[in-house]
Structure formats: C-alpha cells, structure tokens
RODOSE-297333 format. One record per residue: residue in three letters; z, x, y of N, C-alpha, C, O in turn. Coordinates in steps of 0.02 Angstrom, whole numbers, padded with zeros to 5 digits, always signed. Layout:
N
ALAZXYZXYZXYZXY ...
end
This chain:
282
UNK+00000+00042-00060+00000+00000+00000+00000+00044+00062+00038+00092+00069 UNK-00036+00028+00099-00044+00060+00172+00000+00064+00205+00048+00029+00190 UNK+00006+00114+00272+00079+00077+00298+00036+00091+00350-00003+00139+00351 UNK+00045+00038+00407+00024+00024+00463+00069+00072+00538+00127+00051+00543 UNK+00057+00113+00577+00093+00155+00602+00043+00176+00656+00017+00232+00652 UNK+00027+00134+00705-00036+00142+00772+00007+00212+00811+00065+00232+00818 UNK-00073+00233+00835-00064+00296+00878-00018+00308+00927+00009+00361+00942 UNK-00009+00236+00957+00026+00221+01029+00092+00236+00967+00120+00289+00980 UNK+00110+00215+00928+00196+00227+00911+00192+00312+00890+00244+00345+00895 UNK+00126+00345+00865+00161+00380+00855+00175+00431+00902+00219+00472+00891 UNK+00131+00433+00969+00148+00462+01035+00206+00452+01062+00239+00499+01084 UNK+00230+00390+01065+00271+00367+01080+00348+00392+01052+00402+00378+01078 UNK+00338+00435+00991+00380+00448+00935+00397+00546+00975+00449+00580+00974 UNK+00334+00560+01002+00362+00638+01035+00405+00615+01079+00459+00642+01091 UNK+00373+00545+01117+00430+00533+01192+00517+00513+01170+00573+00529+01190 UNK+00493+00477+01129+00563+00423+01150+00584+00397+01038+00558+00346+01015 UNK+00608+00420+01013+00592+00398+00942+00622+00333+00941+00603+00286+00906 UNK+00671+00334+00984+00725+00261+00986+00668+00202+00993+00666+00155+00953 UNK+00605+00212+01067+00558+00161+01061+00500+00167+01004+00451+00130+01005 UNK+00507+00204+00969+00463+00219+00928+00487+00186+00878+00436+00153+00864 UNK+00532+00167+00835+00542+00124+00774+00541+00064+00812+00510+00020+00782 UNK+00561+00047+00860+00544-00030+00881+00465-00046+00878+00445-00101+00859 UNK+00423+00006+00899+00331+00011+00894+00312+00000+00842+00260-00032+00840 UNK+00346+00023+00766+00287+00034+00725+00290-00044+00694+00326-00085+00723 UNK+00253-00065+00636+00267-00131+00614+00234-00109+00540+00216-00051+00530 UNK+00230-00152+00496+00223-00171+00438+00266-00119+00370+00289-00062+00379 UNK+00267-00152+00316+00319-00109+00258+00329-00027+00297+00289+00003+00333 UNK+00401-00008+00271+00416+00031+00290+00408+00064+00217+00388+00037+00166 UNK+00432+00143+00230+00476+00193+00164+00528+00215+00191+00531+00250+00241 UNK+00577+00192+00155+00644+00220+00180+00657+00294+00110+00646+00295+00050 UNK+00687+00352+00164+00695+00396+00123+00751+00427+00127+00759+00464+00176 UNK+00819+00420+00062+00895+00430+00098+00889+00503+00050+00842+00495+00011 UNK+00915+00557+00043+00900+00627+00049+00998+00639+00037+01037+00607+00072 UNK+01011+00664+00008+01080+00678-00022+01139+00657+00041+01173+00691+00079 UNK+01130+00583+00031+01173+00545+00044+01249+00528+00032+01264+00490-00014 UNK+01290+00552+00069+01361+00554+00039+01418+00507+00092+01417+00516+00152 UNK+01447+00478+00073+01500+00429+00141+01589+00422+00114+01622+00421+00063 UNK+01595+00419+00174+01694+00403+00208+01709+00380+00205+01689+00340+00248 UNK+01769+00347+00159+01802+00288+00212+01866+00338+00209+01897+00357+00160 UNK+01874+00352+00274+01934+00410+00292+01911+00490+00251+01860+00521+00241 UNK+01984+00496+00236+01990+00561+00186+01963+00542+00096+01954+00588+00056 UNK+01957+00488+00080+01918+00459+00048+01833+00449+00030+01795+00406+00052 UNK+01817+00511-00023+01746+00494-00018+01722+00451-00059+01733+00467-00117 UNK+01692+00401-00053+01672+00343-00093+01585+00355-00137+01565+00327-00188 UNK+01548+00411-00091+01503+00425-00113+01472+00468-00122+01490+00496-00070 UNK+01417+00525-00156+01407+00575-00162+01352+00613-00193+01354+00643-00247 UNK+01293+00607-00146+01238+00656-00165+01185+00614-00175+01135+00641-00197 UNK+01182+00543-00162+01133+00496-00166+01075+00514-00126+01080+00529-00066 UNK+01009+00513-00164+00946+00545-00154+00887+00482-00185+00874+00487-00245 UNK+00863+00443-00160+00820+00386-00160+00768+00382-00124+00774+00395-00064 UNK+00706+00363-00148+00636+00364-00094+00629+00272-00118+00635+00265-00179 UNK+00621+00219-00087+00611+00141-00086+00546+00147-00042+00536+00161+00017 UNK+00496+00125-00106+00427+00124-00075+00408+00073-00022+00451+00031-00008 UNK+00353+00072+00009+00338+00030+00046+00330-00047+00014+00329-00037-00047 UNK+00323-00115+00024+00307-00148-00018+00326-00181-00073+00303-00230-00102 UNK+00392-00131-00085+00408-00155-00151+00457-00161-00141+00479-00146-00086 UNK+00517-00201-00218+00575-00213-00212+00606-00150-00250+00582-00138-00305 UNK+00657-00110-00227+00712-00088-00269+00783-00116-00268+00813-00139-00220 UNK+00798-00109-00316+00861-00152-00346+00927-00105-00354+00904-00049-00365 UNK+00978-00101-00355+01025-00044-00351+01078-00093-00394+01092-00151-00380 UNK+01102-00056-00444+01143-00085-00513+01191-00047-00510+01193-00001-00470 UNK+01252-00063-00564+01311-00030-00581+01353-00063-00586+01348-00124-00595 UNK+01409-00028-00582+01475-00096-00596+01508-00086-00531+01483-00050-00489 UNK+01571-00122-00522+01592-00149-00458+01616-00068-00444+01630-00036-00495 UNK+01622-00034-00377+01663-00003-00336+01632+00078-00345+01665+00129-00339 UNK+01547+00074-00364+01518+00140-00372+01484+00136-00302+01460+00193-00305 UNK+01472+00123-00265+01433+00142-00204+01382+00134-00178+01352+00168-00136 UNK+01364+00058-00218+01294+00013-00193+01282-00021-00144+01227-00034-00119 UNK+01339-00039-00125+01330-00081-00077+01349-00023-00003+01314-00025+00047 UNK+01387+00007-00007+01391+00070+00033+01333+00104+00047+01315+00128+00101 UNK+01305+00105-00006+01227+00154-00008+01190+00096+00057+01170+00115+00112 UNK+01187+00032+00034+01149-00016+00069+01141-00023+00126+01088-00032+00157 UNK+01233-00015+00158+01251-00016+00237+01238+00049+00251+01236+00058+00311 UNK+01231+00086+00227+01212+00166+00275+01136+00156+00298+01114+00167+00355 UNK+01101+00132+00243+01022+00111+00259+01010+00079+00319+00956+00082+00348 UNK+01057+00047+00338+01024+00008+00425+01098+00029+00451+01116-00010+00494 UNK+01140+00073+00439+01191+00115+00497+01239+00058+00515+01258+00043+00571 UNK+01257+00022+00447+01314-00042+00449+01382-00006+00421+01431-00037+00442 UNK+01399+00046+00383+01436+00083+00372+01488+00090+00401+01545+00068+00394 UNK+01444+00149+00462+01488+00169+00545+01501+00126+00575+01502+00141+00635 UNK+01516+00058+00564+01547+00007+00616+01621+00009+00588+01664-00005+00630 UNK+01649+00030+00503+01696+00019+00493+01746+00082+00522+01722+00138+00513 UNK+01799+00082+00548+01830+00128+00572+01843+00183+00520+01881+00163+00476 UNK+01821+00247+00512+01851+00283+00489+01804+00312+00425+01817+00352+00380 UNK+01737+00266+00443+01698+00300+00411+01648+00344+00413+01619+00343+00467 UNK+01628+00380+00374+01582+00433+00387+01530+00428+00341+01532+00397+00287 UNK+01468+00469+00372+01378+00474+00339+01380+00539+00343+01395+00568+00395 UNK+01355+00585+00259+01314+00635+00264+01263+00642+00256+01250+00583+00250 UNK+01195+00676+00247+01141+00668+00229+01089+00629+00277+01106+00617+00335 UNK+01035+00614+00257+00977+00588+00305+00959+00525+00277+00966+00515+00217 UNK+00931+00472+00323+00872+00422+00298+00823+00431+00365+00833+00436+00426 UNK+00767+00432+00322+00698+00412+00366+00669+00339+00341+00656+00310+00288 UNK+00667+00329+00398+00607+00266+00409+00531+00294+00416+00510+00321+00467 UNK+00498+00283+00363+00454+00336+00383+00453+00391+00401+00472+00430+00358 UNK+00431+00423+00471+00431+00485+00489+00504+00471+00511+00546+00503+00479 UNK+00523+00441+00548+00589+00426+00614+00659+00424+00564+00671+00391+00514 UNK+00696+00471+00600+00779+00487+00562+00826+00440+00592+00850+00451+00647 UNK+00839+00390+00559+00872+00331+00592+00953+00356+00596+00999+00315+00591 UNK+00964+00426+00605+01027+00453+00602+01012+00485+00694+01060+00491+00732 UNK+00951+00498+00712+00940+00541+00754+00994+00520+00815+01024+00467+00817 UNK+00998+00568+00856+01067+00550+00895+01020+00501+00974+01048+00463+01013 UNK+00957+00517+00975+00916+00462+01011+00923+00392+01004+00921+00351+01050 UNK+00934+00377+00932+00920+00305+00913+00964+00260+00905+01014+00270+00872 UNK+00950+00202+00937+01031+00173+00916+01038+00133+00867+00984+00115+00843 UNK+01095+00107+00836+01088+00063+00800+01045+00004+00774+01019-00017+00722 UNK+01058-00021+00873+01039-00095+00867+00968-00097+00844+00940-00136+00806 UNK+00940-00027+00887+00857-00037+00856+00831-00038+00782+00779-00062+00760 UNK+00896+00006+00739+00882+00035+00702+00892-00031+00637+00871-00022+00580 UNK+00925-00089+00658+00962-00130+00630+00884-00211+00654+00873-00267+00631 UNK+00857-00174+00702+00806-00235+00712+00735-00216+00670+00692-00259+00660 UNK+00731-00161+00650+00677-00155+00579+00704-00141+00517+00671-00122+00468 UNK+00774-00152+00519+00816-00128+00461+00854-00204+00458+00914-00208+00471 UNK+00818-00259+00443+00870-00298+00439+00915-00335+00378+00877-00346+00331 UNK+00960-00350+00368+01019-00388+00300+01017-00447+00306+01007-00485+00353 UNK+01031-00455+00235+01065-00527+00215+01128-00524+00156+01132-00501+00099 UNK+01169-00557+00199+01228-00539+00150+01242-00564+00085+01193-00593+00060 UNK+01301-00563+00042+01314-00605-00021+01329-00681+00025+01287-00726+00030 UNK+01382-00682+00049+01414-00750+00072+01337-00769+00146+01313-00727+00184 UNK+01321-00834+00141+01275-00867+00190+01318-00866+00246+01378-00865+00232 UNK+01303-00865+00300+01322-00846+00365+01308-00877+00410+01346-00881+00458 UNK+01244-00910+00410+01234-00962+00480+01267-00982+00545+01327-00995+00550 UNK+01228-00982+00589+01293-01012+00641+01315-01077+00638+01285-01114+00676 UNK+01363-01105+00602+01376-01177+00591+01351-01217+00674+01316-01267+00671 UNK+01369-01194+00732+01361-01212+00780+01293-01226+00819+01291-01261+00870 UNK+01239-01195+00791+01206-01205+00812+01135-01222+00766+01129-01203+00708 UNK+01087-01256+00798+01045-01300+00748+00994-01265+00711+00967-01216+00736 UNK+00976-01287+00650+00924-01233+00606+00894-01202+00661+00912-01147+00682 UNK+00839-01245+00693+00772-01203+00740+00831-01124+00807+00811-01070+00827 UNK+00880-01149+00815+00906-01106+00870+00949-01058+00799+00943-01003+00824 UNK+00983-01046+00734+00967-01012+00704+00918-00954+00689+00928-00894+00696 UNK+00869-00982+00668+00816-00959+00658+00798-00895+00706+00786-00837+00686 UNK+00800-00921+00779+00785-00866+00846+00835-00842+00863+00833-00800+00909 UNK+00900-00862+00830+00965-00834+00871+00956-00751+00875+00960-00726+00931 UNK+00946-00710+00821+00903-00641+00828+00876-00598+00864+00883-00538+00875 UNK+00825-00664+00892+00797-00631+00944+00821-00627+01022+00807-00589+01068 UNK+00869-00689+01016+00910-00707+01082+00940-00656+01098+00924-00622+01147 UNK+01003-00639+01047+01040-00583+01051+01032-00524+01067+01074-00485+01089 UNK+00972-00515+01054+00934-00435+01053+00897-00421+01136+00890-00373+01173 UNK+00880-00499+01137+00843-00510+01217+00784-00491+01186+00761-00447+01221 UNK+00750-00501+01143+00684-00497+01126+00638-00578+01139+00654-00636+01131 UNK+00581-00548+01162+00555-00613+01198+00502-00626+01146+00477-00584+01109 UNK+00490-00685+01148+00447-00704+01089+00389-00768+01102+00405-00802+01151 UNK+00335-00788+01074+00292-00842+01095+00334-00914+01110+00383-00929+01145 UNK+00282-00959+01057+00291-01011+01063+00336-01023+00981+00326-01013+00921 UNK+00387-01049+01027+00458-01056+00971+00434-01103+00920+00431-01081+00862 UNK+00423-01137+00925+00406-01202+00854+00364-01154+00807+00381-01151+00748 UNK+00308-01116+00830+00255-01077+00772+00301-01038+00736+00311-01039+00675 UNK+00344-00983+00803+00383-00961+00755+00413-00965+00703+00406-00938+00648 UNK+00461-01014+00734+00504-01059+00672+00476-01076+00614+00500-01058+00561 UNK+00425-01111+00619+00376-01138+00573+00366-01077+00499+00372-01074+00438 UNK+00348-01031+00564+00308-00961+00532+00375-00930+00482+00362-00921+00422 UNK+00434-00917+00504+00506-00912+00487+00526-00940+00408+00538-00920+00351 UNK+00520-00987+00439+00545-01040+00376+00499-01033+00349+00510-00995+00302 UNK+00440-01050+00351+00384-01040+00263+00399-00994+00244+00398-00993+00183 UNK+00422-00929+00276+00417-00873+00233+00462-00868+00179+00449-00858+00120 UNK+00528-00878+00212+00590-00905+00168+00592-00968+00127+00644-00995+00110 UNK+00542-00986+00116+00531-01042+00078+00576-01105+00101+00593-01137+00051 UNK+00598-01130+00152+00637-01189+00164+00594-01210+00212+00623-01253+00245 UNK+00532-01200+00235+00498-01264+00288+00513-01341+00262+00550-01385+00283 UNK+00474-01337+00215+00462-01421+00189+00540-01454+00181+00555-01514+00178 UNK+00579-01403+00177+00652-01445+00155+00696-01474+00212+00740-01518+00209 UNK+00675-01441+00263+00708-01433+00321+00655-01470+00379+00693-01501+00416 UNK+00585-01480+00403+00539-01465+00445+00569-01545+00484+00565-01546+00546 UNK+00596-01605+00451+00613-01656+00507+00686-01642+00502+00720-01688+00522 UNK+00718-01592+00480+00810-01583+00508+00806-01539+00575+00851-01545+00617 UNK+00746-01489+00584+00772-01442+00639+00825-01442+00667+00852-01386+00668 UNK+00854-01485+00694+00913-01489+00745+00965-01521+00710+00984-01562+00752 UNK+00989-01526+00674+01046-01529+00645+01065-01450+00619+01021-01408+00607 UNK+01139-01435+00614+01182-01395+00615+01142-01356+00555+01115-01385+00508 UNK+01143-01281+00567+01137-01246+00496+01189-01240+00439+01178-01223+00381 UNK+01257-01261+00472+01294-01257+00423+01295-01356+00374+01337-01369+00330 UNK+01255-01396+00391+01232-01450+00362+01184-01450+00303+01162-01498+00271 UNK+01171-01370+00294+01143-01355+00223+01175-01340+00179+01235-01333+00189 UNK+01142-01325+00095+01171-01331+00056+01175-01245+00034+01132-01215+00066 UNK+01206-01208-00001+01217-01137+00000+01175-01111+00003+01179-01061+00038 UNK+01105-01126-00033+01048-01107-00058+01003-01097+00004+00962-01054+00022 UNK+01025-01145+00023+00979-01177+00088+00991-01132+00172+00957-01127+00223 UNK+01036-01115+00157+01089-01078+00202+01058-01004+00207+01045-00975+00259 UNK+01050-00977+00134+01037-00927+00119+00969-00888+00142+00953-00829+00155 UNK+00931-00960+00142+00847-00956+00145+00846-00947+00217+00799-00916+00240 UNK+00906-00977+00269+00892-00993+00356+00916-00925+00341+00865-00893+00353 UNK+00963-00880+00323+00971-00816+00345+00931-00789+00328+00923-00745+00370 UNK+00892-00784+00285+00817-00761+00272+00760-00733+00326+00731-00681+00340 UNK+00762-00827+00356+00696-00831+00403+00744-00812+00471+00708-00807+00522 UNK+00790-00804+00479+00828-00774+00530+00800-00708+00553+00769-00687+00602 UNK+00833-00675+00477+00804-00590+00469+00749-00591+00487+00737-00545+00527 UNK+00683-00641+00469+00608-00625+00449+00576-00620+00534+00520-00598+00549 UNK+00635-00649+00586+00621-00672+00642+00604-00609+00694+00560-00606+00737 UNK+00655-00560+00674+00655-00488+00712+00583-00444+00685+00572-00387+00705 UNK+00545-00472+00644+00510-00447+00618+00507-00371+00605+00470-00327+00627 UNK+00578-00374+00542+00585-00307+00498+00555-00284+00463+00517-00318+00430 UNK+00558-00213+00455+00488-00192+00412+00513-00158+00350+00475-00129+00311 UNK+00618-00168+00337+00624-00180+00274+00690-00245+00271+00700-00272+00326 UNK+00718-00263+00231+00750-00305+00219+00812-00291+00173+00802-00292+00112 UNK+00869-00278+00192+00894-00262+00124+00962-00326+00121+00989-00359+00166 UNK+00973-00321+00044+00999-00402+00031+01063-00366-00016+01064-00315-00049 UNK+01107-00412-00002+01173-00376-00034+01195-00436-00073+01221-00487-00049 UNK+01179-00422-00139+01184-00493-00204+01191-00546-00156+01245-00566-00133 UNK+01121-00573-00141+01104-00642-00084+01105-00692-00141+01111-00750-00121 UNK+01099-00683-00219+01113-00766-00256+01190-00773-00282+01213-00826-00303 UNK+01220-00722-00278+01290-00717-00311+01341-00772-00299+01396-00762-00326 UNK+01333-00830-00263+01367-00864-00253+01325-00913-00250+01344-00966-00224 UNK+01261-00908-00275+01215-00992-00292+01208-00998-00362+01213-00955-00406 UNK+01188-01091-00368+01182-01115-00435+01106-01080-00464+01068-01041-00437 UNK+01103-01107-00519+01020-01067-00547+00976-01092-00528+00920-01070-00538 UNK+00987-01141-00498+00906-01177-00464+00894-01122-00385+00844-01093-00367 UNK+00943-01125-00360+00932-01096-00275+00926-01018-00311+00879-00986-00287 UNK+00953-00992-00348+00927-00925-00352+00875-00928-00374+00842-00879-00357 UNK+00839-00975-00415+00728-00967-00445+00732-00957-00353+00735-00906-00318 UNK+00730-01014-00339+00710-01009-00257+00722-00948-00230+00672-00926-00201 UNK+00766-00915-00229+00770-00854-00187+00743-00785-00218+00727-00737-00183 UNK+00740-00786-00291+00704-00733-00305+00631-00756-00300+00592-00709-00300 UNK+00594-00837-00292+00531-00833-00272+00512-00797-00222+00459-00766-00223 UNK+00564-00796-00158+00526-00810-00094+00548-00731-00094+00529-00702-00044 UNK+00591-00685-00148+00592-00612-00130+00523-00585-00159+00502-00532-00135 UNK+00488-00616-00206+00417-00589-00243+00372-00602-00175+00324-00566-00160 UNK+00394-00660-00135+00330-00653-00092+00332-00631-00031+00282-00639+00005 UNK+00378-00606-00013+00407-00557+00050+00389-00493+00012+00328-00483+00016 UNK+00413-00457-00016+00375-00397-00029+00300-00383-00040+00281-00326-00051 UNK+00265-00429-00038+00209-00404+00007+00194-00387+00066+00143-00363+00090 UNK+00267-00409+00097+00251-00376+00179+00300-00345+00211+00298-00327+00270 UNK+00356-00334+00161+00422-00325+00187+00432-00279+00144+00408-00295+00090 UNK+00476-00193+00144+00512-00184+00088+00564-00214+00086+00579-00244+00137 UNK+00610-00218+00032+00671-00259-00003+00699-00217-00040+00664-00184-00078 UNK+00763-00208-00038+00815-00171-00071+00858-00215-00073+00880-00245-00024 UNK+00876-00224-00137+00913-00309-00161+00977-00241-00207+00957-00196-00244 UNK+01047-00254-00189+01110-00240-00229+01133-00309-00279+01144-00368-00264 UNK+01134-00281-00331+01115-00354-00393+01177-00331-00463+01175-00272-00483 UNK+01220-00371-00489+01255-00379-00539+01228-00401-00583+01259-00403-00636 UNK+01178-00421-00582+01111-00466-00630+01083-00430-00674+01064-00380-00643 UNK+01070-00425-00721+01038-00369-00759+00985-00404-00759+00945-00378-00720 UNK+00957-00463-00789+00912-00516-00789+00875-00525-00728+00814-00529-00733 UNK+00907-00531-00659+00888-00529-00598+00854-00474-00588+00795-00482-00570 UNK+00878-00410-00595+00848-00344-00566+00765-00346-00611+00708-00332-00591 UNK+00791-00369-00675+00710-00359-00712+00669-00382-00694+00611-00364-00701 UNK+00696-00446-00653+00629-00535-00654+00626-00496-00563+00570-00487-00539 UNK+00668-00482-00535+00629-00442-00458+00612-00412-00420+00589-00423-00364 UNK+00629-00338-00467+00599-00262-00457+00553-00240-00472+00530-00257-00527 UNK+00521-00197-00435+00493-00162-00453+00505-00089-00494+00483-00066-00547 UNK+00557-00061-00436+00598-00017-00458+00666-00030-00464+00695-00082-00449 UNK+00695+00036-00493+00794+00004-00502+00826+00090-00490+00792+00140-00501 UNK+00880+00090-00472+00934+00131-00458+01000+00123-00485+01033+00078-00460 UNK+01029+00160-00538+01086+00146-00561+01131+00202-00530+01117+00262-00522 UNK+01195+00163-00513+01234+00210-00461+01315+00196-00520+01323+00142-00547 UNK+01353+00241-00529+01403+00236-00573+01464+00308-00536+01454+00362-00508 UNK+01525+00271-00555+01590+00317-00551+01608+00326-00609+01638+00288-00647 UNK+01585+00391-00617+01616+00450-00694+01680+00428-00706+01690+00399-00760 UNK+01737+00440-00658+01798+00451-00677+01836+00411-00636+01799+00382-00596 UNK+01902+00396-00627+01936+00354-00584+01954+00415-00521+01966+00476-00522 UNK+01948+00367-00474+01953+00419-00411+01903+00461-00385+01904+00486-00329 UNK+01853+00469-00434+01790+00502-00415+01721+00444-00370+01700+00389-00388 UNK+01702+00483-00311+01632+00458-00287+01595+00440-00343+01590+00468-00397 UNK+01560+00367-00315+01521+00341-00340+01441+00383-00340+01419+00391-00283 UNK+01400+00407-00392+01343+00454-00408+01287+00407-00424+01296+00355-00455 UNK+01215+00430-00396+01140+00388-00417+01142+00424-00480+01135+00485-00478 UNK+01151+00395-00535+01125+00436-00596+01055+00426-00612+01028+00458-00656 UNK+01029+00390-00582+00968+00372-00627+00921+00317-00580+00944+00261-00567 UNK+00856+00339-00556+00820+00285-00534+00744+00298-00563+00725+00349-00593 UNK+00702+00236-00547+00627+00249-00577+00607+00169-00590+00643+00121-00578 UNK+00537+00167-00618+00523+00112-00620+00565+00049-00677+00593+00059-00730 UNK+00557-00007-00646+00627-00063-00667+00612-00077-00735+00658-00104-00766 UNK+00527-00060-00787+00562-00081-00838+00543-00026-00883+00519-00031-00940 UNK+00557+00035-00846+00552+00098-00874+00626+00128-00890+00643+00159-00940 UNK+00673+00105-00823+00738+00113-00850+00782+00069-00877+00842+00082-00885 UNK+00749+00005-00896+00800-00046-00925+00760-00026-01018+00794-00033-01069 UNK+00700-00006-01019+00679+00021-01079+00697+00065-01118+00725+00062-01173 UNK+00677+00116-01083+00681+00192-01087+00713+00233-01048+00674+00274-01023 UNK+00777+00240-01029+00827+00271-00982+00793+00346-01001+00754+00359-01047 UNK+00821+00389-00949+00821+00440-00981+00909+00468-00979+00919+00526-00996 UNK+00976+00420-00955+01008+00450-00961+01044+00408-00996+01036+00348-00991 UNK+01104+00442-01050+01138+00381-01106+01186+00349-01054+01203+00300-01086 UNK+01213+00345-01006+01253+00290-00955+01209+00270-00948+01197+00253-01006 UNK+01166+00256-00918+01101+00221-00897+01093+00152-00954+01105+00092-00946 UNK+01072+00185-01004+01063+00155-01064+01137+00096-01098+01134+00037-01114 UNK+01188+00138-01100+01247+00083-01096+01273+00034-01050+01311-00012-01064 UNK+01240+00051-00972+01266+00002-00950+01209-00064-00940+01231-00120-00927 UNK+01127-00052-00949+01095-00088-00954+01082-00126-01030+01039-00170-01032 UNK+01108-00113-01074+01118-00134-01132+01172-00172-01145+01176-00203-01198 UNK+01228-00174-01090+01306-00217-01085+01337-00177-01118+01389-00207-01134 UNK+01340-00100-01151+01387-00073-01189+01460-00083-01147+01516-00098-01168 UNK+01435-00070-01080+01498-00047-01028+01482-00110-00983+01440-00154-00989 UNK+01539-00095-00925+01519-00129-00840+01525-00195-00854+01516-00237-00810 
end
C-alpha cells in the first residue's frame, strides 16, 4: 500500500515537523525501536521493537499486566500524561519522531488517534455534536457538518442506526452503539492510524461482529493497532500479531514474538508464544 506524503509536507517537515504530521494524510507506519517505559522507579517495560504496517491491522496479545496496553499509550504519547512516567526509545510516524521535542502531543494525538475499552461519549451532548466534538476542541475547522457526520458515521458503521436520532444524547445508545460514535469521533480528526484498546471487551457478540466489521473496513484507510484478550478476535482481525509477556514476577513486560497473525498463532517460532496461543498458559 502506498503511503500518500505530498511535497508541501515534506518541505514543510525541514521547517516545522510539529506542522508537518498535521500535513501528511493517508495510512501511516508507525515504527517503535527499543521501546522501554516508567511508572516511577518501576519499569513496566523493556526493549519493545515493532514496525505496524501501513494499512493493516496489528493486534498485540498476552496476559494481563505485560505491557500492551502501555506499549499502545506510548504510540500516540498517552503514557506521559500519567505522573511519574517515563518513555525510552523512539516511534516514527513515518519519517517524523513523534518524541521530537518540536512536536506536541496534541498534534501528535490528532493523527494518532484512540478508542478505549470502556465507551466514552459525551452523555451531554448529541450524536451529530459528538461526532465533531474533536474537531471543536482542537479548533480545527471543517466543511459542511451534516456530510461530515454522515461521512463519520458510515465509516463506523452506525449511519443507518442512528441517521433520524442525530440529536438525541450519545449516551441514549446502546454499548455497541456508543462504541461505533467513538469510532466516527476518532474517524473525524482524520487519523492516519487508530489504535483501539480491547474496544469489544465489554460488548455482547452481536456489537463485537459489528465492530470487528467496521475494523476490516477502516484498514483500508486507516492503520489499526487493536490490544485484544481474544485469541479468536486477533485471528478473525489481523493481519499481523505481537505477543508481549512477563517472564518472571516483578520483571518488565518483553515483545517476545511478532509476525504475520496466522503465522504466529500456527507456527510460533517461540515455545511461550506457542503456549500462550494454544491456552497452555494466560
């Protein structure tokens, strides 16, 4: 897959890099490079080294308290909001070091955007002002709001469910439903990856078909890095997979093992790998 990256951003990238990831647009490659993190005197993580292609989904596995979801928030610089924590190592967005001391977050968090486990919506305010709240916040100016919206929601698959509620409350949906407006929320800043932190873990099996549909059809334009307890899930919506595991008690959580998703749920090449995708362990 191509990655789209016009001249003007990348000139723009000698001047100013901070306006330069706001410039470029379509799938990104995020590239995290011996990745290690803090919480205090506490290292939680250690030596994580991952390339997440453009386009595609990778999936990040393990059992609870190895460093997946940590790995996740360092990827859009959600980490460093908690007091006391620390980032070693690099990620690129493409060419651009979303660590660089130019860049700030917020930008870095408007082509880097999340969706959490728990739905989030603003109960207060109505699907369609949902939807743009994003862009409000950011002060990003945008066309004509209804296309948007429109454009929003199909992507996340909830137009048709929603298209005569607009204005009733987002928190007047159902979990599933909730899940999909934080979706087309994200889809609104127009990010060029997406990363999702077990977004069905708290839905029934119907709203998760739904949400792993609408993740098969966002990665054609979006990358996606989905953190998943699913063994079943990671198979039915990766492309690729990352297994991240803690050896010992008290020890940082380690990438033991990544590659294509049904190359390592097949053919590991490492025996943890192999036990914990087999249910021996975890």
């Amino acid at each position: 897959m191509s990655i789209e990256v016009s001249q003007d951003a990348k000139e723009l990238f000698e001047r100013d890099p901070a306006d330069a990831l706001v410039a470029a647009v379509g799938a990104a490659r995020l590239d995290a490079q011996n990745v290690s993190a803090w919480f205090g005197a506490r290292k939680v993580l250690e030596g994580a080294s991952l390339t997440m292609e453009p386009g595609r989904v990778t999936a990040l596995i393990g059992p609870s308290g190895c460093g997946k979801s940590t790995f996740l928030r360092i990827l859009n610089r959600m980490h460093e909001v908690i007091p006391g924590a620390a980032v070693g190592g690099s990620i690129m967005l493409d060419d651009l070091d979303i660590y660089d001391v130019k860049v700030s977050p917020t930008k870095v968090r408007k082509r880097i955007g999340m969706v959490f486990q728990k739905p989030n919506p603003f109960p207060s305010m109505s699907i369609e002002q949902n939807v743009v709240s994003g862009l409000r916040l950011s002060g990003t100016s945008f066309g004509d709001r209804k296309e948007l919206v429109e454009h929003c929601l199909r992507r996340a698959g909830l137009w048709e469910e929603v298209r005569n509620r607009l204005r009733e409350s987002g928190g007047s949906l159902s979990g599933g439903q909730q899940q999909r407006l934080c979706i087309a929320r994200a889809l609104a800043v127009k990010p060029r990856v997406l990363l999702m932190d077990e977004p069905c873990s708290a839905l029934d099996p119907i709203s998760t078909r739904v949400i792993e549909e609408t993740i098969g059809e966002l990665a054609q334009e979006v990358t996606i890095v989905i953190v998943t307890h699913n063994m079943q899930q990671a198979q039915r919506v990766s492309h690729d997979c990352a297994f991240f595991l803690v050896e010992e008690e008290g020890a940082p959580g380690r990438l033991i093992e990544s590659g294509h998703t049904k190359v390592l749920f097949e053919d590991p090449i490492d025996a943890r790998t192999a036990g914990y995708v087999s249910g021996r362990f975890g």
